[in-house]
C-alpha positions in Angstrom: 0.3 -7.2 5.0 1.8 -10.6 5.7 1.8 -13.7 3.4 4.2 -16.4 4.9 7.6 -14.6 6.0 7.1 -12.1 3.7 5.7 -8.3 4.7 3.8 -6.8 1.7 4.1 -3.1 1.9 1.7 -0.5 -0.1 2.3 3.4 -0.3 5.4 3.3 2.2 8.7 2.6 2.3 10.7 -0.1 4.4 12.7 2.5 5.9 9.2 3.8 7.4 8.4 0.0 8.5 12.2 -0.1 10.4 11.9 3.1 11.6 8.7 2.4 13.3 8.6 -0.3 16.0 5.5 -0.7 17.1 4.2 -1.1 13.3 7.4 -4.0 12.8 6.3 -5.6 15.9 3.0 -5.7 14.7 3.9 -7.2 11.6 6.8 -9.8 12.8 3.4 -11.1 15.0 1.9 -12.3 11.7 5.5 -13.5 10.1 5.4 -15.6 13.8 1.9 -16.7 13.0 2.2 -18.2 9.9 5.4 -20.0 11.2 3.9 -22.1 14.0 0.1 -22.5 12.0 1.2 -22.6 8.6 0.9 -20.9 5.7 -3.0 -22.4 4.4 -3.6 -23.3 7.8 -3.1 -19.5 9.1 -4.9 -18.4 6.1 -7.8 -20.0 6.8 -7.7 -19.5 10.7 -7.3 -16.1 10.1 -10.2 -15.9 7.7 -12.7 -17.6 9.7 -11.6 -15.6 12.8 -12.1 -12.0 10.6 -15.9 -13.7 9.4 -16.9 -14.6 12.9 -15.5 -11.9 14.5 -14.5 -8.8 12.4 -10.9 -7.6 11.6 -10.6 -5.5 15.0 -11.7 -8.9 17.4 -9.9 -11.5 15.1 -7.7 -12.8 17.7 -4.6 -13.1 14.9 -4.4 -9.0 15.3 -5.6 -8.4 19.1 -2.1 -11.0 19.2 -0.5 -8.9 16.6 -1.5 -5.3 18.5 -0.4 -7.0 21.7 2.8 -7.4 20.4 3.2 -4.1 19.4 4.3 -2.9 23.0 6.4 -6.4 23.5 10.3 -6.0 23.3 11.0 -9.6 22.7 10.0 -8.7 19.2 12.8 -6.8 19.0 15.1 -9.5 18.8 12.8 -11.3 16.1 15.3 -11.7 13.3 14.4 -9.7 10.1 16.1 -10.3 6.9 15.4 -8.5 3.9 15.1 -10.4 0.5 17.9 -9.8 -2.2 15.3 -7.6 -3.9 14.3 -5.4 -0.9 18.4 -5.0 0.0 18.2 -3.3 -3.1 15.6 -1.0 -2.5 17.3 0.2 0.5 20.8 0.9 -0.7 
């Protein structure tokens, strides 16, 4: 889960977000979101989309699954906060 440039993770471990691509791309997708909305106005985008539409049609994550397969993403700088450096070592 995404809130601002943040990525929330539960039950996994960022080594298992870095080590899978398609999942980071995903997620970077929502950190690229909130950057050009926003942070209350993607909220609430995002929650009107998921009420009208469901989560699987909410046109934030058909973007986000889009960008799954898109290599540009790639080069979509991710810095880890002091605190999450320090999970990894």
């Amino acid at each position: 889960m995404v809130l601002g440039s943040t990525i929330h993770l539960h039950n996994t471990s960022m080594e298992e977000l870095l080590q899978n691509r398609r999942w980071l791309r995903h997620e970077l997708a929502h950190v690229k979101q909130f950057s050009q909305l926003g942070y209350l106005p993607f909220l609430w985008m995002y929650f009107r989309e998921y009420l009208k539409n469901g989560y699987r049609q909410n046109r934030f994550e058909v973007e986000a699954r889009a960008a799954e397969y898109d290599e540009s993403f790639d080069s979509y700088v991710f810095i880890p906060s002091s605190r999450q450096s320090a999970r990894i070592s």
